[in-house]
C-alpha positions in Angstrom: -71.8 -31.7 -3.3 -67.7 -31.8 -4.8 -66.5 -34.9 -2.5 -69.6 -37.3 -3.8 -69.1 -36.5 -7.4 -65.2 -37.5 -6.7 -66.2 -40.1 -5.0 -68.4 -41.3 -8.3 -65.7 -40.7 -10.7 -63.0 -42.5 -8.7 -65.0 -45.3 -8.8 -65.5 -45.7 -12.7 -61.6 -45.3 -12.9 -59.8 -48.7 -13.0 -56.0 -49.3 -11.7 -54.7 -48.7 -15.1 -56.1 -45.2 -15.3 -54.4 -44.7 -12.7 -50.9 -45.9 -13.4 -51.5 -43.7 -16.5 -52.5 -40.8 -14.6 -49.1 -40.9 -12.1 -47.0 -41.4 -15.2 -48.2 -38.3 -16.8 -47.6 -36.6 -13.8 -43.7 -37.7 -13.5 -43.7 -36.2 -17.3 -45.0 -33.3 -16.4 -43.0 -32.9 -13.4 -39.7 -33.7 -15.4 -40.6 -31.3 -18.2 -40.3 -28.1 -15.9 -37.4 -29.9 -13.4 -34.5 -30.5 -16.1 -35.5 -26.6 -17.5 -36.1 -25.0 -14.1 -32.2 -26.9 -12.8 -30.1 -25.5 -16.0 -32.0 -21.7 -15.3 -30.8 -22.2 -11.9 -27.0 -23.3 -13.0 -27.1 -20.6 -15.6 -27.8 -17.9 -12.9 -25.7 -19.2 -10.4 -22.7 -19.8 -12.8 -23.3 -16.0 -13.7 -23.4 -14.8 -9.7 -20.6 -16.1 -9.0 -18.3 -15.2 -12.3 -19.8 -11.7 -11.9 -18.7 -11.7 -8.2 -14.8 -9.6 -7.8 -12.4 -12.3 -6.7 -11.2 -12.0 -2.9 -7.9 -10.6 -2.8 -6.1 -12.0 0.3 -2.1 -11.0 1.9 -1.3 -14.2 2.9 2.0 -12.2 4.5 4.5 -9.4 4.2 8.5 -8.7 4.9 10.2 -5.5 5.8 14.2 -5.5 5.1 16.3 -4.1 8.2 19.8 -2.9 6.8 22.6 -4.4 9.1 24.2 -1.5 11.8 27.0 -0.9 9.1 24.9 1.0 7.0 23.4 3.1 10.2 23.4 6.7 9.3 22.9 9.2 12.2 22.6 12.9 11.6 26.1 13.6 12.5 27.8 10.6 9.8 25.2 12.1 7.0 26.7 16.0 7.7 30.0 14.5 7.7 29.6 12.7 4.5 28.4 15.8 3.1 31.0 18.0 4.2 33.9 15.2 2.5 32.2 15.6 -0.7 33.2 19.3 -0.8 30.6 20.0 -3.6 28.2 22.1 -1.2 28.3 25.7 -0.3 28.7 26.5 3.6 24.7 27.9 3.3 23.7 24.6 1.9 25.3 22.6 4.3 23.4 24.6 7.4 20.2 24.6 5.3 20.7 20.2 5.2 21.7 20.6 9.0 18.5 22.7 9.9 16.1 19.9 7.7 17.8 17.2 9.7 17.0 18.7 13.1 13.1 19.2 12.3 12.7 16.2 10.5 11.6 14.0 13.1 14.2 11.0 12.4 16.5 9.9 15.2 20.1 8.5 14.9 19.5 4.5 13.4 18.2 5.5 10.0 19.8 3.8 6.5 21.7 5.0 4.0 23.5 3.0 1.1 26.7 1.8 0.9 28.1 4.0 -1.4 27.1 7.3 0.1 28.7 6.2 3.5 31.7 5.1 1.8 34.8 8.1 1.2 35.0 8.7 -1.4 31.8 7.6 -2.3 31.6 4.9 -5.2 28.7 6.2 -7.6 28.6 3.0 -10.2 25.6 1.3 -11.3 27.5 -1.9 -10.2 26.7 -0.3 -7.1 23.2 0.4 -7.1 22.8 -2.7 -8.6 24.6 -4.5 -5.4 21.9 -1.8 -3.2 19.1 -2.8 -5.1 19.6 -6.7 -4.8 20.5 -6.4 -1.0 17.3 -4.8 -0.4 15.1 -6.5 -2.7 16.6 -9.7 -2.0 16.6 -9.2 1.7 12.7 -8.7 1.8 11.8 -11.8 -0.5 13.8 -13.7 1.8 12.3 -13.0 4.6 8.9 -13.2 2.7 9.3 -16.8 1.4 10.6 -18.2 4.4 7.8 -16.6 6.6 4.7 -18.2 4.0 6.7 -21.2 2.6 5.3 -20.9 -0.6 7.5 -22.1 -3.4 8.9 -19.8 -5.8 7.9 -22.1 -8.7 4.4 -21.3 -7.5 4.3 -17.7 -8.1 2.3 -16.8 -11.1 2.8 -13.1 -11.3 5.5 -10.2 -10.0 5.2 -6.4 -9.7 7.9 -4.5 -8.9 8.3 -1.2 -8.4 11.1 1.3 -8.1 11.0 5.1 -8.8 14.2 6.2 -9.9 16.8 3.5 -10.6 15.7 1.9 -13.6 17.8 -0.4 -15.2 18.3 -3.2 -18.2 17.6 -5.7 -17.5 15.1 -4.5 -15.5 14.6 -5.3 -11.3 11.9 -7.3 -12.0 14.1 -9.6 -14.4 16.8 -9.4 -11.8 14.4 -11.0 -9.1 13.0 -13.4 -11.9 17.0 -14.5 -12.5 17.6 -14.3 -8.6 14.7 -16.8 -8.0 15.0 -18.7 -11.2 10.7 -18.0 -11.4 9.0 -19.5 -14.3 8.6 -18.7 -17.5 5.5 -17.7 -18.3 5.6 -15.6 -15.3 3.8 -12.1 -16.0 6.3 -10.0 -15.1 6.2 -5.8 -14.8 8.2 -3.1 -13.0 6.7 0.0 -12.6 9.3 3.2 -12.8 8.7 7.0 -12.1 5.5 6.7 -10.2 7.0 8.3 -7.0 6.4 7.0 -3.4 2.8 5.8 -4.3 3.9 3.4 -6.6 3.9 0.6 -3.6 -0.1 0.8 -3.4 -0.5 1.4 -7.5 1.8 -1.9 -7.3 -0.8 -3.7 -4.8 -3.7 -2.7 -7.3 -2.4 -3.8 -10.5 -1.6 -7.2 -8.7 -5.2 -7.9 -7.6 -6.5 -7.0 -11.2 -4.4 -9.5 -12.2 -5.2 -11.8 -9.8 -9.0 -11.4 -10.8 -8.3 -13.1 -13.9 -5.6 -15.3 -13.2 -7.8 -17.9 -10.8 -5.6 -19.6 -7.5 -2.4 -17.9 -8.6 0.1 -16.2 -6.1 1.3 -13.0 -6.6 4.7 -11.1 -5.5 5.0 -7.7 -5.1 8.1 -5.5 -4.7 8.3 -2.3 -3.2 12.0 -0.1 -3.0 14.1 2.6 -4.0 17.6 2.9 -4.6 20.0 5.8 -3.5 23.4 5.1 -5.1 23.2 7.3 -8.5 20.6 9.8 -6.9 22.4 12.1 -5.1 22.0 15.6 -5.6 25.5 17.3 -5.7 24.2 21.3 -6.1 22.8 23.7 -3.8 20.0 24.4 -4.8 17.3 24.5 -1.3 14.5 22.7 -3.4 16.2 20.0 -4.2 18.8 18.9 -1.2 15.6 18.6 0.7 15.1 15.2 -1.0 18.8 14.3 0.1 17.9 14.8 3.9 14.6 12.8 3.5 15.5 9.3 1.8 16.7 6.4 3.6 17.1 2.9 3.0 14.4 0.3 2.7 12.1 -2.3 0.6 9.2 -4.4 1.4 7.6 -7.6 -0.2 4.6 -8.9 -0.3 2.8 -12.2 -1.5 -0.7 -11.6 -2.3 -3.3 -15.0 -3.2 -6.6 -15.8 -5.0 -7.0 -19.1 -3.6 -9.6 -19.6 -1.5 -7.6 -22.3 0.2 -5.2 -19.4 1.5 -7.7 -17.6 3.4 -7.5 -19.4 6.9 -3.9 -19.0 6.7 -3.6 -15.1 5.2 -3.3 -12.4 7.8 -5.1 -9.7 5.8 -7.9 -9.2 3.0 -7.7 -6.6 0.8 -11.2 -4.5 1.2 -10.6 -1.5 -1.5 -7.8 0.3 -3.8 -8.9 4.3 -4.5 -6.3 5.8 -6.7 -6.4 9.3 -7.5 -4.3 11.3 -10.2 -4.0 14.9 -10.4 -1.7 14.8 -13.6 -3.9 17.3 -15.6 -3.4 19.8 -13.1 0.1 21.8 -14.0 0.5 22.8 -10.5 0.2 19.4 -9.2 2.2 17.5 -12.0 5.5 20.4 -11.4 5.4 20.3 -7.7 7.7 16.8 -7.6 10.4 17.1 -10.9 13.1 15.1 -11.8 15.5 18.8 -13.5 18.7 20.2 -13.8 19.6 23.1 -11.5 21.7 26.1 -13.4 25.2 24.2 -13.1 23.6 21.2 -15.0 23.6 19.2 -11.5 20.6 16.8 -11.9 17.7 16.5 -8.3 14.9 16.2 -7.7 12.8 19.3 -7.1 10.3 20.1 -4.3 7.6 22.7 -4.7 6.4 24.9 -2.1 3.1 24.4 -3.3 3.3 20.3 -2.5 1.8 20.2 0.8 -1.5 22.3 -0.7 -1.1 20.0 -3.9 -1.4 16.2 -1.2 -3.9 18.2 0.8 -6.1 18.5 -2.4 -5.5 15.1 -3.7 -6.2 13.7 -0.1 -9.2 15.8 -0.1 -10.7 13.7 -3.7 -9.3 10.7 -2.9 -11.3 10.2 0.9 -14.8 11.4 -0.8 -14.0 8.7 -3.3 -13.6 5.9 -0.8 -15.5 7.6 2.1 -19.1 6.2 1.0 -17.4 3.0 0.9 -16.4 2.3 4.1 -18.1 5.2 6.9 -21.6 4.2 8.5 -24.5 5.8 7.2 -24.6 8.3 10.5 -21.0 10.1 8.7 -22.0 10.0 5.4 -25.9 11.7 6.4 -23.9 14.5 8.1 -21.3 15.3 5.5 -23.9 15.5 2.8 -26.2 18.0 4.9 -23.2 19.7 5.3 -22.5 20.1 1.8 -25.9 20.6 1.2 -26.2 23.7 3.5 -22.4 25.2 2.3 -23.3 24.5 -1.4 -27.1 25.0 -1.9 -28.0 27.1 1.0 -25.0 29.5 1.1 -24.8 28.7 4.5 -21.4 29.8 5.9 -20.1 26.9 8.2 -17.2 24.9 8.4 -16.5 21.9 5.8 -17.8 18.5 7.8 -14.7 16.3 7.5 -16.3 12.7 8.3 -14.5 10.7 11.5 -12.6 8.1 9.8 -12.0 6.6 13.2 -15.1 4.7 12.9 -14.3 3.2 9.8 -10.2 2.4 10.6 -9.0 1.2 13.8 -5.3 1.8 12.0 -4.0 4.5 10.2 -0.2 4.0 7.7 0.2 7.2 6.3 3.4 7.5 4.2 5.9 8.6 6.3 7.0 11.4 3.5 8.2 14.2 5.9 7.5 14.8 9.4 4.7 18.0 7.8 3.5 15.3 5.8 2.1 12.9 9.0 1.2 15.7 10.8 -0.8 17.3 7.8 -2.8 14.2 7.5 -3.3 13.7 11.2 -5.0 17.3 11.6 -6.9 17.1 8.7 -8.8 14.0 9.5 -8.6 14.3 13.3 -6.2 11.1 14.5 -4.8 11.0 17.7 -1.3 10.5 18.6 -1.9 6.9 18.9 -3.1 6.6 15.6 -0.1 8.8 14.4 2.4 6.7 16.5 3.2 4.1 13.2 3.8 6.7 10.9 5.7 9.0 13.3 7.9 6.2 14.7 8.2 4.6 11.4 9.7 8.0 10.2 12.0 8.2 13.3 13.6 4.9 12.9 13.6 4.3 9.5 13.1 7.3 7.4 10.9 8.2 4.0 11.9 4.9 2.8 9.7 5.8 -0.1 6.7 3.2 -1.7 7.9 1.0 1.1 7.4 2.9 4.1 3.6 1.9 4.5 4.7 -1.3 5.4 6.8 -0.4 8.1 4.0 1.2 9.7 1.9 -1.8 9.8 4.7 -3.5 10.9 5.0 -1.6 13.4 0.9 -2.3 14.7 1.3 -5.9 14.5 4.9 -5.7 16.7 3.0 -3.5 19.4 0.2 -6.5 19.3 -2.4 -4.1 18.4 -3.5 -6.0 15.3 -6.9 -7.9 16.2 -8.9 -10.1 13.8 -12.0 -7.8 11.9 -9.2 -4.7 12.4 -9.4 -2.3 9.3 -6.0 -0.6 8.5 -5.6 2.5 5.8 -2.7 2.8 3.7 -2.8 6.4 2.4 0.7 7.5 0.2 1.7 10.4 -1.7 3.8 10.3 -4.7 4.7 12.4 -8.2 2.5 13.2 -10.6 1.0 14.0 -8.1 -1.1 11.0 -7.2 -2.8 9.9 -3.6 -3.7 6.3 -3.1 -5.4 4.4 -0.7 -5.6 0.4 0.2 -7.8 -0.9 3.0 -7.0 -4.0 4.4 -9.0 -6.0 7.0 -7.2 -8.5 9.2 -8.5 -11.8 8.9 -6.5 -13.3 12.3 -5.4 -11.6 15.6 -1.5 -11.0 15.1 0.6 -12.5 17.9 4.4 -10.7 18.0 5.3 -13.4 19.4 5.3 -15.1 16.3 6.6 -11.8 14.3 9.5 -12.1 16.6 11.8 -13.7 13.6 11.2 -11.4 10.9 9.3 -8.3 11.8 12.2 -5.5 11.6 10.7 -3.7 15.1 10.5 -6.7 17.2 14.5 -6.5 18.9 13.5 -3.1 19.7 9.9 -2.3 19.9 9.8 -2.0 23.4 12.0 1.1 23.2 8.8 2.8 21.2 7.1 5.2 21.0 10.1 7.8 21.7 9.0 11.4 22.5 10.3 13.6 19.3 10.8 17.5 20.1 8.1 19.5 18.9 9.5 22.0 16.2 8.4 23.9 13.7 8.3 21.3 10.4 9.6 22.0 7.0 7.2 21.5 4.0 8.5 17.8 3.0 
């Protein structure tokens, strides 16, 4: 009944009806396309401004002192001794750190505390600071070729030597950067200050579109020695060594084929408002007006705590669904149900295949290890790291990864943890995933492992460790 009334009108219609009809159509057809394709920029424009800019490491230098500046255990008692300004007890007490400490006999010191007599000047620590900061952004520059004209924004960061100009201007001068350059160095923020470092450069970076930036990680010995004898604070005089990394961290999507990592998360935590916490690292006076730095005995239950909030933080971010379902009936059956088991601590080994914890003190690497179950093998960059080079403070991550990529165990999709401590007391965490398999082959120039790595691991006597 339908197709022979169609039929009827169709054939009452003439051809201009009909080129009338299709012209309507194309009106009616434009009317919703030009709407319908701005909704769809609209949306799309917001998407993509909404999305967090990709944060990649195109590369990274560690700076390797030359063997003058080697300080064994035997040329730092010695040095100590010469400066006749410690009591027989104290000198034992630095002896007996040494010997648990887990470092072997090619650590750095400065200059100026292997010199007799020692030259304490800020000229000094000046001429320490720009070997070691200078050292690494040489290494850095000439490993990515990127110009230093190019680099839009630099973060350095130094705990204790702080001073006017500033390091950051000294690098700026060094480099002769540009001058709208936006420029900070970060001061007092302990041996976490590398990672709070890497954080404020990618907030940067998400609002400064295809910019490079430079980030400078150090610490400087010359003017902080501790001269007195008090046990708390000549611990930090044992621990310290020499060191500094760069980095060069990009926004441009261009730089990702060439990068070696992406940067996955930053978790910062800050246990400030806790007294305990915030007096268990202090900068003081001892009673004969000798100025150290101060170690609590209640530090390594102060990092355990601040671990502890910092991995529930990141945890739901990066472990599978199976972890995360097992730690939360756990806490629902210790918290709700009064049921008295054990704490479930989730097994960050499938979420990492590599693990840089700060190599703070031997108790601190070993600490970590227990409480989130790591093997030796994923211990071996921090404990080796800690062996050759020392706590070489904010810097010391670095040297761990290092480390992985000179042992060729870098692959691309890895994930690798940075976890440091530092005053405050603050724990932070940066996850990295490697966007190309590492060859150390190609490290061979300027990775600071790679004329020795085949020497590593080394077996380190198993004492008992001092709280560090």
């Amino acid at each position: 009944m339908v197709l022979p009334l169609i039929s009827l009108v169709l054939a009452h219609l003439s051809v201009e009806d009909f080129v009338r009809f299709l012209t309507h159509l194309k009106l009616i057809n434009l009317a919703l396309l030009i709407p319908f394709t701005m909704l769809s920029v609209i949306l799309a424009t917001i998407y993509l401004k909404s999305r967090p800019t990709q944060v990649y490491l195109l590369n990274f230098a560690c700076y390797k002192p030359g063997p003058a500046l080697t300080c064994s255990r035997e040329t730092f008692m010695k040095r100590s001794e010469l400066t006749g300004s410690f009591s027989e007890e104290s000198l034992a007490f630095q002896k007996k750190i040494l010997e648990r400490s887990g470092y072997g006999q090619k650590t750095y010191a400065s200059k100026s505390l292997l010199d007799v007599p020692r030259n304490m000047s800020v000229e000094e620590a000046r001429n320490e600071a720009e070997m070691v900061m200078f050292g690494a952004i040489d290494e850095l520059l000439a490993k990515t070729g990127v110009q230093c004209k190019d680099i839009q924004i630099l973060v350095v960061n130094c705990s204790v030597f702080n001073p006017t100009p500033s390091l950051s201007a000294m690098v700026v001068n060094r480099y002769k950067l540009r001058g709208n350059i936006l420029s900070y160095n970060l001061a007092g923020m302990g041996c976490s200050a590398g990672l709070i470092s890497i954080d404020l450069a990618k907030r940067l970076l998400q609002v400064r579109p295809n910019s490079y930036a430079l980030v400078v990680s150090m610490e400087c010995l010359t003017l902080n020695w501790y001269f007195g004898n008090n046990r708390s604070m000549l611990i930090t005089n044992c621990l310290f060594r020499m060191g500094a990394s760069a980095m060069l961290l990009s926004n441009r999507p261009s730089d990702r084929r060439r990068s070696k990592y992406e940067l996955i998360h930053i978790v910062r935590t800050h246990k400030g408002a806790d007294d305990n916490a915030y007096n268990c690292i202090f900068q003081k006076e001892d009673c004969a007006k000798e100025v150290g730095i101060a170690l609590s005995k209640d530090l390594m239950a102060v990092a355990g705590e601040a671990l502890k909030t910092n991995i529930t933080t990141l945890g739901p971010s990066v472990l599978p669904m199976s972890e995360q379902l097992l730690f939360l009936a756990n806490l629902v059956g210790r918290k709700i149900f009064k049921m008295k088991i054990k704490q479930y601590v989730p097994n960050f080994k499938l979420a990492f295949e590599h693990f840089c914890i700060h190599a703070g003190g031997r108790a601190v690497v070993e600490g970590v290890g227990r409480n989130l179950g790591l093997s030796e093998w994923h211990l071996e960059p921090s404990r080796m790291t800690l062996y050759r080079f020392g706590n070489t403070s904010s810097s010391s991550v670095w040297y761990e990864l290092a480390y992985s990529e000179a042992k060729g165990r870098i692959k691309k999709g890895d994930r690798a943890w940075q976890i440091a401590f530092g005053s405050g007391f603050k724990c932070n965490s940066a996850v990295w995933r490697a966007l190309r398999t590492v060859d150390p082959a190609k490290e061979k120039k300027y990775n600071p492992w790679m004329d020795e790595i085949d020497e590593f691991p080394v077996h380190v006597a198993e004492v008992s460790p001092i709280a560090t």
